[in-house]
C-alpha positions in Angstrom: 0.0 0.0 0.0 1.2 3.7 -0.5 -0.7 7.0 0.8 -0.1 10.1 -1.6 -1.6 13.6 -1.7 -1.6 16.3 -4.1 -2.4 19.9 -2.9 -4.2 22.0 -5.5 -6.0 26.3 -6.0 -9.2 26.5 -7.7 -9.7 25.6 -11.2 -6.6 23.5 -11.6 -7.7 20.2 -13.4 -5.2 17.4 -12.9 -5.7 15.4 -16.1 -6.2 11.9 -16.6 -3.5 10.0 -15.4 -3.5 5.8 -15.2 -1.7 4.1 -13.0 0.9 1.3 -13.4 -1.3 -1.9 -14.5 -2.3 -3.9 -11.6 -2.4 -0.8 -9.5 -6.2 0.4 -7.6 -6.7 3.6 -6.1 -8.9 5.5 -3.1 -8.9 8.9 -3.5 -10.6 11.1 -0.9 -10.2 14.9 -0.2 -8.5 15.7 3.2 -9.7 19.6 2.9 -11.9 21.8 -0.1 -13.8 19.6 -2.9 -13.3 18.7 -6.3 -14.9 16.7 -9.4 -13.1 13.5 -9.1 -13.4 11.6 -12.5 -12.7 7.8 -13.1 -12.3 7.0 -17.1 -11.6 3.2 -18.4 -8.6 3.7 -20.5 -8.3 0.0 -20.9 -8.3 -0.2 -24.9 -9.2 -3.8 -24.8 -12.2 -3.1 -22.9 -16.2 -2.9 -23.7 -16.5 0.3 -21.7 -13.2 1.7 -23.4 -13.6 6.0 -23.1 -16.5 5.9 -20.8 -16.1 7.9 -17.3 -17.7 8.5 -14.8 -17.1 11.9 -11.8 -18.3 12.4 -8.5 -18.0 15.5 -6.2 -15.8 14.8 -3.5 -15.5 17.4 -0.2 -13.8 17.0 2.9 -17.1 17.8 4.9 -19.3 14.9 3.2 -16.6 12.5 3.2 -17.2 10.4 0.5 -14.1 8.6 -1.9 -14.0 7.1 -5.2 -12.1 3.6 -5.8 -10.7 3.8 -9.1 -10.4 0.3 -10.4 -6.8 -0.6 -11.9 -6.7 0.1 -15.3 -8.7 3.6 -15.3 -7.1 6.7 -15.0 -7.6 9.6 -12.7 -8.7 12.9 -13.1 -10.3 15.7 -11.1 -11.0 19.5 -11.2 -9.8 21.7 -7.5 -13.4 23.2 -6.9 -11.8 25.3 -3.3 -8.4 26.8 -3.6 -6.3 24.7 -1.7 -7.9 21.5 -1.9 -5.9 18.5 -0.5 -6.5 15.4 -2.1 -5.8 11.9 -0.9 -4.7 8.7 -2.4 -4.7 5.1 -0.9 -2.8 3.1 -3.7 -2.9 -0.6 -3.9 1.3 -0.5 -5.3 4.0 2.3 -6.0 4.5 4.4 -8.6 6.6 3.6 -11.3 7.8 6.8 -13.4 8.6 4.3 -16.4 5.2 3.3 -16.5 3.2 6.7 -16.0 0.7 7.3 -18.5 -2.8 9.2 -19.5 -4.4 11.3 -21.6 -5.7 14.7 -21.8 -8.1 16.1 -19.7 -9.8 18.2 -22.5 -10.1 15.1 -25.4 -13.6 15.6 -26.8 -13.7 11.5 -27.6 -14.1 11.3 -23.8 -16.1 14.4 -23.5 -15.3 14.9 -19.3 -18.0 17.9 -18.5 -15.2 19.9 -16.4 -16.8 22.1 -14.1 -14.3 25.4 -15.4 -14.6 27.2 -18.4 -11.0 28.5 -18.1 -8.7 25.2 -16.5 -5.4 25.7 -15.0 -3.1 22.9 -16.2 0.3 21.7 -15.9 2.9 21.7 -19.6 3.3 18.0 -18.9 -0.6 17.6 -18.8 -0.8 19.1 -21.9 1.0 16.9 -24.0 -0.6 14.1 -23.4 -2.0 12.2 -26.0 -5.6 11.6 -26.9 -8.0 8.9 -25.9 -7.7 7.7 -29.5 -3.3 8.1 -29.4 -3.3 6.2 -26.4 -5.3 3.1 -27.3 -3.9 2.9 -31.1 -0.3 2.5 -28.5 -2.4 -0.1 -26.7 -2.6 1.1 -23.6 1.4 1.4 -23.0 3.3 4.0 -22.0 5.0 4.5 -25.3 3.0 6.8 -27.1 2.4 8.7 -23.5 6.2 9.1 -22.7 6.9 10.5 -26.4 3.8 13.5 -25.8 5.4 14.0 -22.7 8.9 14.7 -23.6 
């Protein structure tokens, strides 16, 4: 098991990341709320590109399991938002991956009209990039570098 956090002001969106294969995650917000999003980026899958978001606050509570194989996303909805994670494995730079937080093929209804996000976010690929790669971290690593 590893705990994370990530510490975050209004309106950033943290895009789409999976995890290394095999690898689950609990995510829960320690303080503020965000849109917590869990999208199946599995490209073998029936339910390949289909998400779904909840609103997660530290007053209600609630967390999100994202299942291994998904990636991550949420949107800061209070400026500075702590955000939790309870990972099933470590993190693996080498095997990092996702895809961007705006791709219309996924169509995420971000609650922003005007999203703060990081360079490396950016250039990830799209839903479609990132499945023709099958899912590895090839095609991710070259749109990040």
């Amino acid at each position: 098991m590893r705990f994370d956090y990530s510490r975050r002001t209004d309106f950033v969106v943290r895009t789409v990341q999976r995890e290394p294969a095999g690898i689950g995650k609990l995510v829960s917000v320690a303080h503020g709320r965000v849109l917590d999003v869990a999208v199946d980026v599995r490209p073998s899958s029936a339910t390949f590109g289909r998400w779904v978001a909840e609103e997660l606050s530290a007053d209600d509570g609630r967390m999100l399991f994202v299942p291994r194989g998904f990636g991550h996303g949420f949107c800061a909805l209070d400026d500075d938002t702590v955000v939790s994670y309870l990972m099933t494995g470590t993190y693996s730079e080498e095997h990092d991956a996702g895809v961007r937080w705006d791709d219309p093929a996924i169509g995420i209804d971000w609650p922003v009209s005007e999203a703060i996000v990081s360079d490396k976010d950016r250039g990830l690929p799209t839903l479609a990039e990132f499945g023709a790669s099958d899912g590895t971290t090839e095609g991710s690593k070259e749109a990040n570098a």
